[in-house]
LOMINU-701587 format. One line per 10 residues: for each residue x, y, z of N, C-alpha, C. Coordinates in pm, whole numbers, plus 50000, padded with zeros to 5 digits. Layout:
<rs>
X Y Z X Y Z X Y Z; ...
</rs>
This chain:
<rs>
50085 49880 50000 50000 50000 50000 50089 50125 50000; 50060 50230 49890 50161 50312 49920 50126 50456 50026; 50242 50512 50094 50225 50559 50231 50159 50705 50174; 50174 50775 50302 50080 50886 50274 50146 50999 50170; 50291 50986 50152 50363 51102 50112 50356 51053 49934; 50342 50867 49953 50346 50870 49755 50234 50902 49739; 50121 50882 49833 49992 50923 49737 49977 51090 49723; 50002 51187 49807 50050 51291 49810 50124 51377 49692; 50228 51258 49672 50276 51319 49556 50229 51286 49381; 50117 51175 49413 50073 51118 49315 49969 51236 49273
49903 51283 49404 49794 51347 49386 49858 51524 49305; 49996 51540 49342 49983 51691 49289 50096 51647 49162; 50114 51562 49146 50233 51532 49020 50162 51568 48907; 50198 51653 48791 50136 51689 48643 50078 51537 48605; 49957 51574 48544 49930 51441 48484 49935 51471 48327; 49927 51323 48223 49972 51299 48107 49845 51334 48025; 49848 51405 47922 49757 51413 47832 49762 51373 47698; 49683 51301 47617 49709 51272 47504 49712 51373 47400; 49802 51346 47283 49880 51473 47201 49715 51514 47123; 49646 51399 47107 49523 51478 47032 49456 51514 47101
49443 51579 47226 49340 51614 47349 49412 51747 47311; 49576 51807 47303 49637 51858 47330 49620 51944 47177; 49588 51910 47071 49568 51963 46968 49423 52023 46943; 49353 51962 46959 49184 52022 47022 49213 52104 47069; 49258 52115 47161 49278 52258 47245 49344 52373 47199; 49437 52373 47100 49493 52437 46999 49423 52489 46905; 49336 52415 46835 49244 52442 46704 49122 52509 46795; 49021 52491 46891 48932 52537 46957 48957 52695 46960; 49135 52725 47034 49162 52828 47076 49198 52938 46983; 49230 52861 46867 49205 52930 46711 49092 52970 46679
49046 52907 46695 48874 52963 46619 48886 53062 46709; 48875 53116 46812 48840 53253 46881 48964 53367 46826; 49019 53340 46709 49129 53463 46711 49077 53533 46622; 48957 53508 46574 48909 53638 46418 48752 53657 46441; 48717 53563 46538 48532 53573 46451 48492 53691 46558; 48571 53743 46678 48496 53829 46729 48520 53973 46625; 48652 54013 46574 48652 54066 46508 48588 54104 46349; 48588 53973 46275 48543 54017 46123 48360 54012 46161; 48328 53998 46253 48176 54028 46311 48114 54161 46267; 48197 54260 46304 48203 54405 46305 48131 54425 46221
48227 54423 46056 48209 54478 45963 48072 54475 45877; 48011 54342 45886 47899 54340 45837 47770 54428 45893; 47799 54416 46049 47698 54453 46132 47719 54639 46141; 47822 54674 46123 47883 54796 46170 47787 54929 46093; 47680 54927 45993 47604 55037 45960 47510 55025 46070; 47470 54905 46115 47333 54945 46194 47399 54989 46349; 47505 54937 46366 47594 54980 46492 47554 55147 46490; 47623 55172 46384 47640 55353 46391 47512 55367 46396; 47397 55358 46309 47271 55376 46322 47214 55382 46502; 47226 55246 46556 47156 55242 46658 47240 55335 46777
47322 55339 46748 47449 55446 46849 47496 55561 46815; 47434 55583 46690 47480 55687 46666 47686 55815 46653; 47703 55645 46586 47854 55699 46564 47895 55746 46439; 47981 55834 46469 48011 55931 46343 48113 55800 46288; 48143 55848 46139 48258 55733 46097 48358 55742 46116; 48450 55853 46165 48547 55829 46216 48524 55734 46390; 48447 55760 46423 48447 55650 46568 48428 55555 46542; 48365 55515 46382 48284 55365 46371 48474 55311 46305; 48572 55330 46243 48695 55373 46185 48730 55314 46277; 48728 55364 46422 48820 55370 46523 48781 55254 46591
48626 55207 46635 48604 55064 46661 48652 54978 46583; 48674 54964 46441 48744 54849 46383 48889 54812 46427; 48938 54932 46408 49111 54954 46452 49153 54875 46605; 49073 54952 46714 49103 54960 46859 49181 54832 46838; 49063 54722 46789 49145 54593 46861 49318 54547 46817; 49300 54604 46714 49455 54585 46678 49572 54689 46725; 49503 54837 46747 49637 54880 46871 49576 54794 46986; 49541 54741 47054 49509 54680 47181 49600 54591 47102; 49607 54501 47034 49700 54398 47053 49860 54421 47067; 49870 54559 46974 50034 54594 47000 50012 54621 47088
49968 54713 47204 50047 54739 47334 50042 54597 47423; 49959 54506 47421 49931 54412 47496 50020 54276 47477; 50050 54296 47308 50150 54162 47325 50293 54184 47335; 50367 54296 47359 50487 54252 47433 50520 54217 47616; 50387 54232 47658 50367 54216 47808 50344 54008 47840; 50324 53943 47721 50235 53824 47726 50364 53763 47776; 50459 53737 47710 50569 53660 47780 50582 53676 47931; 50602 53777 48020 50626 53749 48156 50435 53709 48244; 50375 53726 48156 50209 53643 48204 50286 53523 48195; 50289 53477 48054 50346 53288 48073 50439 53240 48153
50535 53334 48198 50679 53315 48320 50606 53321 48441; 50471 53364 48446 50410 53385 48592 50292 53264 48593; 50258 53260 48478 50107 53168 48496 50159 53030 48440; 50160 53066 48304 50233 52879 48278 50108 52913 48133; 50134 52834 47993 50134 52851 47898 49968 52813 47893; 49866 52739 47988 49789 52681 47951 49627 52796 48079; 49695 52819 48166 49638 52922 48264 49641 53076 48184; 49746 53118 48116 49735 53233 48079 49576 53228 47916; 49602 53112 47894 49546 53086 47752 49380 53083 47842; 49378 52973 47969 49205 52999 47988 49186 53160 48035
49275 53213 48116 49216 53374 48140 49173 53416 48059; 49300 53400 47953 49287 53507 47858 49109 53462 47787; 49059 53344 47787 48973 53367 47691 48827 53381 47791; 48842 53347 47935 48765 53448 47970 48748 53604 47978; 48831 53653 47970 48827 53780 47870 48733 53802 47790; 48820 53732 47674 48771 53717 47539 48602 53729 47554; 48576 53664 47663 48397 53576 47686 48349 53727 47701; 48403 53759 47829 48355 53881 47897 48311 54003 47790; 48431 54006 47727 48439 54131 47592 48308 54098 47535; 48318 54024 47485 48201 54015 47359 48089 54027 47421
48047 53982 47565 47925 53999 47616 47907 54143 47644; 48006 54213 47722 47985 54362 47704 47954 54440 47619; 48066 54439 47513 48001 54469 47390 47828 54474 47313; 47792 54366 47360 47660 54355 47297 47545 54423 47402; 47625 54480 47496 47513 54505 47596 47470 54663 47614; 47399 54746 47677 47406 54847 47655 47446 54879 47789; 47471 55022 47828 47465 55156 47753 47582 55149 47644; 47620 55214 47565 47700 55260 47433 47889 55245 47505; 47885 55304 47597 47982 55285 47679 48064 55140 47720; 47999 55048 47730 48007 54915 47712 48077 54846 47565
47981 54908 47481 48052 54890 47329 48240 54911 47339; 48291 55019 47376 48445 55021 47394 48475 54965 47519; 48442 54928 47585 48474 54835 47690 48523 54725 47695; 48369 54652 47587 48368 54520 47516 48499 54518 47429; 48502 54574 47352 48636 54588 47225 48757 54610 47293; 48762 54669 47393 48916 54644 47420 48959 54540 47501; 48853 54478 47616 48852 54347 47629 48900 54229 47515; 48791 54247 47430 48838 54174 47327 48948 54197 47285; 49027 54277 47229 49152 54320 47212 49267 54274 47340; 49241 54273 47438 49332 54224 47534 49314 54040 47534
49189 54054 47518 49200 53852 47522 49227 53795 47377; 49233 53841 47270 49294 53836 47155 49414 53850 47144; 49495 53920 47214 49608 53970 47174 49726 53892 47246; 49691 53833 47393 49716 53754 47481 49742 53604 47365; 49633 53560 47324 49615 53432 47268 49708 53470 47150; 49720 53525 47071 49814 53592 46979 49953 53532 46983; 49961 53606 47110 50108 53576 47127 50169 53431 47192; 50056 53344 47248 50059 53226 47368 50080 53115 47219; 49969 53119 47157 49965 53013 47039 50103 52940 46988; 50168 52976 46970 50325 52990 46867 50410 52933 46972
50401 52994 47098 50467 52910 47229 50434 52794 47261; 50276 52752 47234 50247 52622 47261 50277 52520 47152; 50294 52567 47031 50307 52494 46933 50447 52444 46947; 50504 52564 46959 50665 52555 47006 50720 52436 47094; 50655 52456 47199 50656 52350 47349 50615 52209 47310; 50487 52205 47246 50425 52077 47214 50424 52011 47109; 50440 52079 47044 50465 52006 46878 50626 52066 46792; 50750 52070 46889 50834 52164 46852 50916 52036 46711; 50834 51949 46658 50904 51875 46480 50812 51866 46386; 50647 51973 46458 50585 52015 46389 50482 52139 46317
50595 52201 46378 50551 52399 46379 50463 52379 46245; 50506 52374 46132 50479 52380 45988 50285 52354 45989; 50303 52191 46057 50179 52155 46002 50099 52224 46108; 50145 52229 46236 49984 52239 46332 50008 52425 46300; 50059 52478 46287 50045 52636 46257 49949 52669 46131; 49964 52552 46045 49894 52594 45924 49730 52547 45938; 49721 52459 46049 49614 52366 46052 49527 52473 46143; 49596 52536 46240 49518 52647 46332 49490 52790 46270; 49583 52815 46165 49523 52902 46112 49427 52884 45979; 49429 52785 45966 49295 52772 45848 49192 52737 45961
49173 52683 46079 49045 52700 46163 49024 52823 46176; 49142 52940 46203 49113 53043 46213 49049 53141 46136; 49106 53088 45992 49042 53193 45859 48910 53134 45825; 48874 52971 45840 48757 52925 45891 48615 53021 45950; 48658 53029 46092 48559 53058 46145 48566 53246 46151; 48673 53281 46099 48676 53423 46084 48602 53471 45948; 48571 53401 45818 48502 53389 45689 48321 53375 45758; 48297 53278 45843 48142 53176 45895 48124 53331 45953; 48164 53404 46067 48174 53499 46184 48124 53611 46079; 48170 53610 45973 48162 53765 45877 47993 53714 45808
48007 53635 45761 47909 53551 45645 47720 53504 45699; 47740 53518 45854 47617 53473 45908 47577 53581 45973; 47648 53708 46017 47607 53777 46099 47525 53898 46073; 47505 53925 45931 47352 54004 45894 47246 53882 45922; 47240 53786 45846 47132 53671 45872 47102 53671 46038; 47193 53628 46118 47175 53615 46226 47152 53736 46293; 47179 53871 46292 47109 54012 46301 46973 54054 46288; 46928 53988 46223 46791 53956 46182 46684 53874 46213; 46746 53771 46296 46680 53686 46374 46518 53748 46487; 46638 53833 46577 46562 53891 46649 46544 54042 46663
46471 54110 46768 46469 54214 46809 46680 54275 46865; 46695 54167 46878 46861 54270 46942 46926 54308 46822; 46927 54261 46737 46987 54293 46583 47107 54274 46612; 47222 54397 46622 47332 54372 46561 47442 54315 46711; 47345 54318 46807 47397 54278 46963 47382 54124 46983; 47343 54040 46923 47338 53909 46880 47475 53811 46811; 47480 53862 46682 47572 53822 46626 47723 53872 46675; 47721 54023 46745 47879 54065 46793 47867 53995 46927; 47756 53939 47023 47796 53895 47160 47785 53712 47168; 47782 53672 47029 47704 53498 47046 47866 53412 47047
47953 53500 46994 48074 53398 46977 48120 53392 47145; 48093 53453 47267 48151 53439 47359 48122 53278 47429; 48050 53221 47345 48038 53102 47359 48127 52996 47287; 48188 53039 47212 48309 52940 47137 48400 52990 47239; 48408 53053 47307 48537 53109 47408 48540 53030 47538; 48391 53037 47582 48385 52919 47682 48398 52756 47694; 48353 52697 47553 48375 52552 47476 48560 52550 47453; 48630 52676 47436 48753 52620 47435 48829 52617 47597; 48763 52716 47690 48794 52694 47797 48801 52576 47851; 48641 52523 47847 48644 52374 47858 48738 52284 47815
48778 52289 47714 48873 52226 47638 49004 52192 47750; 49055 52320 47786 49142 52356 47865 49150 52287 47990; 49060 52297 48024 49081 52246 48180 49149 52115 48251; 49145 52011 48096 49211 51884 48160 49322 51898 48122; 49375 52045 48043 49517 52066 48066 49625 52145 48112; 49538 52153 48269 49610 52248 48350 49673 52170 48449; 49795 52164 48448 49877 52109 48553 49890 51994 48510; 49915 51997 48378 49925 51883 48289 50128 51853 48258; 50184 51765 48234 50297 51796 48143 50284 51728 47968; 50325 51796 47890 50320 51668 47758 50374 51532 47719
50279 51499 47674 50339 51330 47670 50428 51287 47512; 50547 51249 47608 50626 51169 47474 50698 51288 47360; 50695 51426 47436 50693 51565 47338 50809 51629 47411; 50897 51593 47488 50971 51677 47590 51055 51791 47492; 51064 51940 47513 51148 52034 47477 51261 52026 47529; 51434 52031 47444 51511 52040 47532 51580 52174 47562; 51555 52167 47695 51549 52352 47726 51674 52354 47759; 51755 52429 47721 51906 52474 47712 51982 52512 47839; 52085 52454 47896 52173 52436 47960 52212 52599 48019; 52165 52586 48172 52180 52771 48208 52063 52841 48186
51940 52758 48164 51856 52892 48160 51816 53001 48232; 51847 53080 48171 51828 53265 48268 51669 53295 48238; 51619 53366 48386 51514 53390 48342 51547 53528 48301; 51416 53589 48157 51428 53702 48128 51444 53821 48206; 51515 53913 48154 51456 54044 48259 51336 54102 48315; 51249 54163 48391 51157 54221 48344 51113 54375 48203; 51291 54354 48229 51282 54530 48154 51294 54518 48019; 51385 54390 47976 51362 54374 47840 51432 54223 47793; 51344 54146 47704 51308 53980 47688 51475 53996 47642; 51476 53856 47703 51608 53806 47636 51582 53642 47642
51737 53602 47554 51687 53412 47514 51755 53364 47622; 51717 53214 47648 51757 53160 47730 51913 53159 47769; 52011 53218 47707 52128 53238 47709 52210 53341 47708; 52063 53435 47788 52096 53563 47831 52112 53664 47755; 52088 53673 47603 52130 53739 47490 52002 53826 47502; 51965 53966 47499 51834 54057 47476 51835 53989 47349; 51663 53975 47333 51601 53932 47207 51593 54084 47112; 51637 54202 47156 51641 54302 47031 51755 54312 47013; 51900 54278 47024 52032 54284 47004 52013 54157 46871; 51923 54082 46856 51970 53977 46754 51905 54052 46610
51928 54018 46488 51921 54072 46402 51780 54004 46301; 51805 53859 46350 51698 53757 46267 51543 53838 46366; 51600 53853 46476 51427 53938 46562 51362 54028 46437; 51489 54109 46427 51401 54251 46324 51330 54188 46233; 51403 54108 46162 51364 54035 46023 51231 53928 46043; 51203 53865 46156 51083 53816 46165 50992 53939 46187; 51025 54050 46263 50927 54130 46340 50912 54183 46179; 50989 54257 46105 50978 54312 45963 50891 54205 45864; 50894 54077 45852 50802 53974 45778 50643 53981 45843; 50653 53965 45938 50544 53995 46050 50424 54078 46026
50510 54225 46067 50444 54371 46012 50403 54407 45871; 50501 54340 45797 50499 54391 45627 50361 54323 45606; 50366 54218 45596 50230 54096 45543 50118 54140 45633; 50119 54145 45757 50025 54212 45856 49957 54350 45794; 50027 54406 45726 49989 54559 45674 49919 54489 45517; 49991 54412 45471 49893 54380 45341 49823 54364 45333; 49806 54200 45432 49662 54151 45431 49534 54276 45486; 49563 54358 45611 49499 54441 45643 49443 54517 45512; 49527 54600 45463 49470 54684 45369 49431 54612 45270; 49443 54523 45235 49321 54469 45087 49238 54425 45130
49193 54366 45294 49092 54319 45314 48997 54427 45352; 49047 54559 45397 48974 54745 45438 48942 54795 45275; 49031 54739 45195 48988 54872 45100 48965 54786 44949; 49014 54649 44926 49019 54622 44781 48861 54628 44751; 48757 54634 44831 48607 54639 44730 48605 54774 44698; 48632 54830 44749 48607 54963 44727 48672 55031 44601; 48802 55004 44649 48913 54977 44495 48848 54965 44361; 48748 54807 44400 48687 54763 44258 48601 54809 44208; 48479 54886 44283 48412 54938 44270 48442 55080 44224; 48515 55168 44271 48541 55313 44199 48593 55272 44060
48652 55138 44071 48676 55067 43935 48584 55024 43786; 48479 55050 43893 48372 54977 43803 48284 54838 43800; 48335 54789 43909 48324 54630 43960 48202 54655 44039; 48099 54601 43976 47968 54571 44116 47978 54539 44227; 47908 54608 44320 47924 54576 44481 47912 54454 44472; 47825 54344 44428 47778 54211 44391 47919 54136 44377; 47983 54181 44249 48092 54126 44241 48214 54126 44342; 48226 54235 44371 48332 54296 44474 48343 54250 44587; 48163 54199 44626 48140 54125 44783 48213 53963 44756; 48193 53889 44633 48251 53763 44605 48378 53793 44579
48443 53851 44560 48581 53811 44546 48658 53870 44704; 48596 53932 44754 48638 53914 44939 48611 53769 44967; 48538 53667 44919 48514 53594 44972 48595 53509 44893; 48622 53466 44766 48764 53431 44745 48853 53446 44787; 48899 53570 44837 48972 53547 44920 49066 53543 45013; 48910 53505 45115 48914 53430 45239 48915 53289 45196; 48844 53270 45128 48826 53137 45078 48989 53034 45057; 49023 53147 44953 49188 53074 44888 49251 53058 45003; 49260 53161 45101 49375 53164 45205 49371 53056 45286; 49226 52994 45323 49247 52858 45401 49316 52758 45334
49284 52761 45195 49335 52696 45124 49531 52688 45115; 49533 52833 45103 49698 52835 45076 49774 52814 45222; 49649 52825 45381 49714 52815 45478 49762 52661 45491; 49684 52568 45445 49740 52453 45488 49810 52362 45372; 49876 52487 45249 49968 52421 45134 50079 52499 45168; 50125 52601 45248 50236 52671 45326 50315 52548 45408; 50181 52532 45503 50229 52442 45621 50267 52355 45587; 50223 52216 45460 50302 52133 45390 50425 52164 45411; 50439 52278 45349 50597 52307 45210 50677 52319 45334; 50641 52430 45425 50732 52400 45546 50804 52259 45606
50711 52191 45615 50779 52075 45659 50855 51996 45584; 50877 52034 45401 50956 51995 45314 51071 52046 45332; 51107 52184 45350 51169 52243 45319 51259 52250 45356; 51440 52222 45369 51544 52235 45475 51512 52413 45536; 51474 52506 45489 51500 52634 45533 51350 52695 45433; 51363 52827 45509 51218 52883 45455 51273 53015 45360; 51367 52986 45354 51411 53118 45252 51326 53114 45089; 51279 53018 45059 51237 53023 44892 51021 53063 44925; 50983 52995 45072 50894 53086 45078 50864 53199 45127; 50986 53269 45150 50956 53411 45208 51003 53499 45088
51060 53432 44995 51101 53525 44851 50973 53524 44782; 50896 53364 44791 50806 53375 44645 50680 53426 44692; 50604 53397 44810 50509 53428 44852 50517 53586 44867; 50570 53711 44919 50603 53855 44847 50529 53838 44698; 50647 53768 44633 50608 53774 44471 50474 53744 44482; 50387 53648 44498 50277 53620 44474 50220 53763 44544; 50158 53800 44661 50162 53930 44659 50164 54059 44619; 50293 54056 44532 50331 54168 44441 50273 54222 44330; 50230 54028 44238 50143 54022 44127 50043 54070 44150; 49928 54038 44271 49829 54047 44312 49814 54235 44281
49863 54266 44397 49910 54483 44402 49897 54518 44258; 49992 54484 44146 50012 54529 44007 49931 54505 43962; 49861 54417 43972 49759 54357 43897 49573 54448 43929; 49598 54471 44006 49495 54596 44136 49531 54690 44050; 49642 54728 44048 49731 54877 44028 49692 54905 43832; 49745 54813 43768 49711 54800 43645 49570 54757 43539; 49578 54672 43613 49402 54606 43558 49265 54621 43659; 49240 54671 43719 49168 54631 43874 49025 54572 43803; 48985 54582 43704 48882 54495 43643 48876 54367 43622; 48992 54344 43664 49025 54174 43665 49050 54139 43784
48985 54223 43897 49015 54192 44038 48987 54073 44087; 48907 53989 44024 48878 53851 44043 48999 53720 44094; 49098 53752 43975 49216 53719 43945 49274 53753 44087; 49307 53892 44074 49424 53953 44194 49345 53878 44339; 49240 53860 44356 49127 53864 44484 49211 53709 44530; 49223 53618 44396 49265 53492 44426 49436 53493 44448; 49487 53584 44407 49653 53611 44425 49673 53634 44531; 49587 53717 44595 49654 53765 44746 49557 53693 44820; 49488 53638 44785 49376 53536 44912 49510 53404 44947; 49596 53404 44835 49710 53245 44825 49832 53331 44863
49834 53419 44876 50001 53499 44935 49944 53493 45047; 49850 53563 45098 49803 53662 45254 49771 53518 45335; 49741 53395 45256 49724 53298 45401 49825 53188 45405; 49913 53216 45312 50065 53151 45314 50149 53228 45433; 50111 53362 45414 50226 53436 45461 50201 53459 45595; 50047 53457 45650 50010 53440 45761 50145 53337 45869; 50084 53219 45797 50113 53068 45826 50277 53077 45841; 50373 53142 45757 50516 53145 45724 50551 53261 45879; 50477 53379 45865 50519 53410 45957 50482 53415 46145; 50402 53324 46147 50375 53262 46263 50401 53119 46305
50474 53084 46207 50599 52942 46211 50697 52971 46256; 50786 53121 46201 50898 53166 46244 50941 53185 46387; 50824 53234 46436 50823 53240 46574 50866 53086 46648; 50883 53004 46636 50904 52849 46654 51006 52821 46573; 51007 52822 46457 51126 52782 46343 51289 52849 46375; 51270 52974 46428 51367 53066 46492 51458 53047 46595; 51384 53022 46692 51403 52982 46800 51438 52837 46891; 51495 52813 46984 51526 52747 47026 51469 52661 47115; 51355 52714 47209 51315 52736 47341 51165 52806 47334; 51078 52716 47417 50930 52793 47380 50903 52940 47455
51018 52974 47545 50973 53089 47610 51088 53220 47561; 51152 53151 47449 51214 53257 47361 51108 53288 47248; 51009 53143 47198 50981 53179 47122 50811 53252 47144; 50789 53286 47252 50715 53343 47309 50727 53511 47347; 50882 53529 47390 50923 53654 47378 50945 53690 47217; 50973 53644 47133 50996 53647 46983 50871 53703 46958; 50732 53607 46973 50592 53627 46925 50568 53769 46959; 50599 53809 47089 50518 53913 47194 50551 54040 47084; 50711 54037 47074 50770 54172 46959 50697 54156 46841; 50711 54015 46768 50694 54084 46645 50566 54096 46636
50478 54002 46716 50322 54104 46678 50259 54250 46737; 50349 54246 46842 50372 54415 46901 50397 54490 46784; 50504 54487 46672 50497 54562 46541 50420 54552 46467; 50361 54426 46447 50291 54365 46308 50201 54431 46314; 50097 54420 46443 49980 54495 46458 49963 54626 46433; 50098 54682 46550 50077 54865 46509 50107 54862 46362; 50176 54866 46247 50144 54871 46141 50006 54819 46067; 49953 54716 46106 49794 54651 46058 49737 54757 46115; 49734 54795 46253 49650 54903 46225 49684 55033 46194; 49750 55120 46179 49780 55197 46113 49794 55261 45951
49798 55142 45864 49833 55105 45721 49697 55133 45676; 49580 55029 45668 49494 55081 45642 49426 55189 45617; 49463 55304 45723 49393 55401 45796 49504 55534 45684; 49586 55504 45665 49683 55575 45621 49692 55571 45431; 49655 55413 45407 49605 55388 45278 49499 55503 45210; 49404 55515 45315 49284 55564 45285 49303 55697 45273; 49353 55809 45392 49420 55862 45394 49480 55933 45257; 49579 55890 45195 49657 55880 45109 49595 55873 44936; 49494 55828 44953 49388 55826 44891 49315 55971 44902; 49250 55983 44970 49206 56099 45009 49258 56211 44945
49391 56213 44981 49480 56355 45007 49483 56361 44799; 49517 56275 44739 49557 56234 44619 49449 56231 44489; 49347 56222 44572 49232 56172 44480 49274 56043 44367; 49325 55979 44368 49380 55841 44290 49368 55722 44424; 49346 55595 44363 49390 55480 44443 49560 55430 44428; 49603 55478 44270 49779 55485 44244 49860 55528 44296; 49885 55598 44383 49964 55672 44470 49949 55553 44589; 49867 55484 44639 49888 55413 44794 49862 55280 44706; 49842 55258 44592 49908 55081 44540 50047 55100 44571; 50090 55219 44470 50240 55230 44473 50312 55215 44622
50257 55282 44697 50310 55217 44833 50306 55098 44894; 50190 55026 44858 50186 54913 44866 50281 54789 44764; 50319 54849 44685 50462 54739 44584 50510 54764 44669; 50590 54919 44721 50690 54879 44824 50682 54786 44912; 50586 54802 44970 50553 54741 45082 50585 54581 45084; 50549 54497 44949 50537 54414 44916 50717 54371 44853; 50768 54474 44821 50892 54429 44736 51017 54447 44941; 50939 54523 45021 51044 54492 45137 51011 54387 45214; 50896 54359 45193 50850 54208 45275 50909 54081 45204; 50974 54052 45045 51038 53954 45009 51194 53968 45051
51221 54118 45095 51356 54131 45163 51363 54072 45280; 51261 54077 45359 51234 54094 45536 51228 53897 45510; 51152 53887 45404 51119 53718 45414 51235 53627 45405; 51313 53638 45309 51408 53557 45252 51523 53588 45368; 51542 53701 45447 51673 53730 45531 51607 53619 45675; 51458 53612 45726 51428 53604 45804 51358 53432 45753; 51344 53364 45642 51375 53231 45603 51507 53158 45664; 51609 53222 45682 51752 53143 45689 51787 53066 45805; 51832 52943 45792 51812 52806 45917 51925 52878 46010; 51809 53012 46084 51903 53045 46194 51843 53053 46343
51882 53084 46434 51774 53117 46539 51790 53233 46614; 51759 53279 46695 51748 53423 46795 51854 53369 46926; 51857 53265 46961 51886 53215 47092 52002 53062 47068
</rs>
């Protein structure tokens, strides 16, 4: 019979979870990274209507959540040094829960409440994801990164696509469809719970000899090196931001594009949905190639290019936006996938590659949200959409720089 101290220690020892219990919980926690957001947009005239927001505030509700994620994700790494990779992930998505229910509730005041909630439990999960993949699947970044973000572009496409229909249901209208996902937030919580105080099975990371814990004042790798002294950081954080700013602005402005073009709203609404469509598609033919690949340098050159075509093709023909809609629907969810691998592919160590995540989506974001806003902008000032394509080639010809330097079989740590 064993004495009181083995059962003791039986009782608080991590217990074993199986790797597909452990992947559920991964994909679940995906689905909550877009649908509270692409919710908005459909619903967002009767928003202003029933609240009465001018468009620059209705502008500024789309945005919030993405500065909320830059200031919020370089803080996520010392949450995971304090909580542990699987506690920070259920907070965070009670959050997430909380947000969206506020949001839908009244007085008007609540509405930014809700959204930056959401923005803090989004931005949290943001940065946690890439660490767990890191930790738990660290010989298969490629596939489960590509597999969580096509759940993600998944239920972020369903989230956009049902929520006039479902607006319509009842008397709450547009407080329905922005507060119903806080229930996929709680189903992944659930998820969670049999893996708290868990360790992984048969998956051990080998965590490097001397590990220092970070500073509080500024992340460094397990070998004591600041994570902004390394050079491959910039170059993920630069792949990161660049593609982050693309996908943003063609998904804010290419109907509109098509339409001053000449392209029916009719038409213009289907080829947003191409693609979203392609990108699930190209998210989980990225994640393949990754796991082919000795090094990621040939998809951080070609995927740009694909990209690039897409822009010129906007820039030159935009009547054939059909075409371009499918070019950058197969760059923007490759490049997703490429640069939220890096974060893992880079690195050594899941809590480097956690401080890695925190920076570069701390940049990625403030440019996603900013770019857009500045596109338009630019537009504005110009009266042409040619003047902010043209910024956008750049944009696109420094992201195959940022890609191919930040492809190379190197690491941070």
């Amino acid at each position: 019979m064993p004495s009181t101290g083995q059962r003791r220690a039986a009782a608080t020892s991590p217990t074993i979870v199986p790797t597909t219990l452990i992947l559920v919980g991964v994909l679940l926690v995906a689905g909550n990274l877009r649908a509270a957001i692409t919710t908005v947009g459909p619903v967002l005239s009767g928003i202003r209507d029933d609240l009465g927001l001018s468009s620059s505030a209705a502008s500024f509700l789309v945005s919030l959540p993405l500065f909320t994620f830059a200031v919020v994700s370089p803080l996520v790494p010392r949450l995971i040094r304090g909580a542990g990779l699987e506690r920070t992930l259920a907070v965070s998505l009670v959050i997430l829960a909380a947000g969206l229910v506020l949001r839908s509730m009244s007085p008007a005041v609540l509405l930014w409440v809700g959204t930056v909630g959401i923005g803090i439990g989004i931005g949290v999960l943001n940065v946690v994801l890439p660490a767990w993949v890191k930790r738990d699947f660290p010989t298969k970044i490629g596939q489960v990164t590509g597999a969580y973000a096509a759940v993600q572009s998944g239920f972020a496409a369903v989230a956009a696509g049902i929520a006039v229909p479902v607006a319509g249901l009842t008397t709450l209208g547009w407080r329905l469809p922005t507060g119903m996902w806080a229930g996929l937030a709680l189903i992944a919580v659930g998820a969670l719970v049999p893996l708290l105080g868990r360790r992984p099975d048969a998956r051990p990371v080998t965590q490097p000899v001397g590990d220092i814990a970070p500073s509080p004042a500024a992340p460094v790798t397990p070998t004591g090196r600041p994570l902004w002294r390394s050079a491959v950081t910039w170059q993920v954080a630069a792949f990161m931001g660049l593609q982050s700013t693309n996908f943003y602005i063609l998904v804010t402005w290419l109907s509109t594009i098509e339409t001053d073009a000449g392209v029916g709203e009719t038409a213009a609404g289907i080829h947003q949905f191409l693609l979203n469509a392609v990108s699930i598609v190209s998210n989980l033919v990225c994640s393949g190639l990754i796991a082919r690949l000795r090094d990621q340098r040939i998809l951080g050159a070609v995927i740009p290019l694909i990209l690039l075509c897409a822009t010129l093709g906007v820039l030159c023909a935009p009547r054939l936006s059909v075409v371009w809609a499918v070019l950058a629907g197969a760059g923007g969810g490759a490049s997703i996938v490429l640069a939220l691998s890096l974060f893992g592919l880079r690195t050594r160590h899941h809590t480097t590659a956690a401080s890695l995540s925190g920076l570069a989506q701390a940049v990625g974001y403030l440019f996603a949200a900013v770019g857009p806003v500045a596109f338009g902008a630019l537009h504005d000032a110009t009266g042409s959409w040619t003047p902010a394509l043209i910024v956008l080639v750049v944009v696109d010809v420094l992201m195959l720089w940022s890609g191919y330097l930040a492809g190379r079989d190197r690491t941070v740590d």
